[in-house]
C-alpha positions as CSV (number, residue, x, y, z in Angstrom):
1,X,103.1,118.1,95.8
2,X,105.1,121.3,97.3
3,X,108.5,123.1,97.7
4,X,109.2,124.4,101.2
5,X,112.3,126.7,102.5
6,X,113.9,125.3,105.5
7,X,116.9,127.1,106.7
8,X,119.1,127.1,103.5
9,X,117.4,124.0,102.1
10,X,114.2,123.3,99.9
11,X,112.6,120.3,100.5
12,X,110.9,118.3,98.2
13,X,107.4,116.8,98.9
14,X,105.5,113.7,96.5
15,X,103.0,111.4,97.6
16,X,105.3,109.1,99.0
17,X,108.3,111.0,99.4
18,X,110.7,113.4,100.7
19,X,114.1,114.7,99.4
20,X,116.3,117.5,99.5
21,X,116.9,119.8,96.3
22,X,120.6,119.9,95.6
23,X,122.0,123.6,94.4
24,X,124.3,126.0,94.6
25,X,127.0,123.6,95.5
26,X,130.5,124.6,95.8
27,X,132.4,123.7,93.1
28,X,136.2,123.7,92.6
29,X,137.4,126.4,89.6
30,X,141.0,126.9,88.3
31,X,141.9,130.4,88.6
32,X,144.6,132.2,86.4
33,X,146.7,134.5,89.1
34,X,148.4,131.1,90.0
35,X,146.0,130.2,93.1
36,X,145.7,126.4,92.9
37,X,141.7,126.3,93.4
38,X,138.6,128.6,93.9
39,X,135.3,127.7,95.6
40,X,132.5,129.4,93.6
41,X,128.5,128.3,93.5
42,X,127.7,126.4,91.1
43,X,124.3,128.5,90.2
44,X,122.4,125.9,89.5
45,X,120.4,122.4,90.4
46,X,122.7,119.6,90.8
47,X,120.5,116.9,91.8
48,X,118.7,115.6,94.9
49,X,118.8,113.6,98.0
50,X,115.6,111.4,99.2
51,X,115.6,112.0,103.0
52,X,112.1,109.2,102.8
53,X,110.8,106.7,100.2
54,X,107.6,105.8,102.2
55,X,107.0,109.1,104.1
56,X,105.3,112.2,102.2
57,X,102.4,114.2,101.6
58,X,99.4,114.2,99.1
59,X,98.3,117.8,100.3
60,X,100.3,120.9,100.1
61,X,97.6,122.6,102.1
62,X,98.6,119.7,105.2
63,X,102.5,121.4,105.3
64,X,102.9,124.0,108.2
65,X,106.4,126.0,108.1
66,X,107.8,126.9,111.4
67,X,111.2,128.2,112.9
68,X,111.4,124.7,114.4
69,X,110.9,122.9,111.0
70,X,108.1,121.8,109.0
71,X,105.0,120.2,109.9
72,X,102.9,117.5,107.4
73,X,100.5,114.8,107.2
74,X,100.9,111.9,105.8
75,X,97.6,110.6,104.9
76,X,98.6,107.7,103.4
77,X,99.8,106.4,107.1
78,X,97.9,108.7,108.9
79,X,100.3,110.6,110.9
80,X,101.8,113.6,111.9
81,X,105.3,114.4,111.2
82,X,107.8,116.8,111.9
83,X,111.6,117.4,109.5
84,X,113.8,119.4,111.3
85,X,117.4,117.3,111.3
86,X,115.4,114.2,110.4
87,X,112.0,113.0,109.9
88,X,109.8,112.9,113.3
89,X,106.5,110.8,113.1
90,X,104.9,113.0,115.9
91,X,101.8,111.5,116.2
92,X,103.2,108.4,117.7
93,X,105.9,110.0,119.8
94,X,103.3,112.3,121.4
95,X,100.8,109.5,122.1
96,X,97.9,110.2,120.1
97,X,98.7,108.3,116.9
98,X,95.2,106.5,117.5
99,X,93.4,109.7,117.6
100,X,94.6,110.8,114.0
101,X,93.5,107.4,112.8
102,X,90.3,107.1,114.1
103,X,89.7,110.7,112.9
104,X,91.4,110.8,109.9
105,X,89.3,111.3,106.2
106,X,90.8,110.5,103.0
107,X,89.4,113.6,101.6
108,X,91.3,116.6,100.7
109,X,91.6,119.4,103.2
110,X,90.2,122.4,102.2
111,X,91.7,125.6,104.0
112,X,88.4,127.6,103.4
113,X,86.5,126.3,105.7
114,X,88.3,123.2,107.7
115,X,86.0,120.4,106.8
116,X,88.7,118.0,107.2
117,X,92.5,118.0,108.4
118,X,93.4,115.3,105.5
């Protein structure tokens, strides 16, 4: 669904999903002026890390990118969530997870002109 920066991190977003793009690890390199190992980045993809099999986001329009971390809706369980160091289902933790599902529409949320926040 989307790529978003968050501090040195892209994260991953699919409809029922959330994971962590691996790259520029460090990797170890043997060096020839007789210094045992050298740390050097990689340059490149080396895999990924799911952070949530059952959390994600259908809408790339429904992601918000803050200093604090990055906002989403699920609307698959209708909720609110936050990832900063882990993933925050806001909604319920701020009382107003019935809210969101009573107002929630399964259609997709067009940033034109607001006609619905799903």
């Amino acid at each position: 669904t989307a790529l978003r920066k968050f501090n040195n991190n892209i994260i991953a977003f699919q409809e029922t999903g959330i994971s962590q793009i691996l790259y520029n690890e460090n990797t170890q390199i043997s060096t020839t002026e007789g210094v045992p190992i050298e740390l050097a980045n990689s340059g490149k993809v080396t895999g990924k890390r799911y952070l949530s099999n059952d959390i994600g986001c259908t809408n790339k329009w429904s992601i918000c990118s803050t200093p604090f971390g990055l906002f989403f809706i699920d609307d698959l369980s209708k909720g609110i969530y936050s990832f900063s160091e882990g993933i925050t289902d806001v909604s319920n933790k701020l009382g107003f997870d019935s809210w969101i599902r009573e107002n929630s529409k399964v259609e997709l949320w067009d940033p034109l002109n607001f006609k619905s926040f799903m």
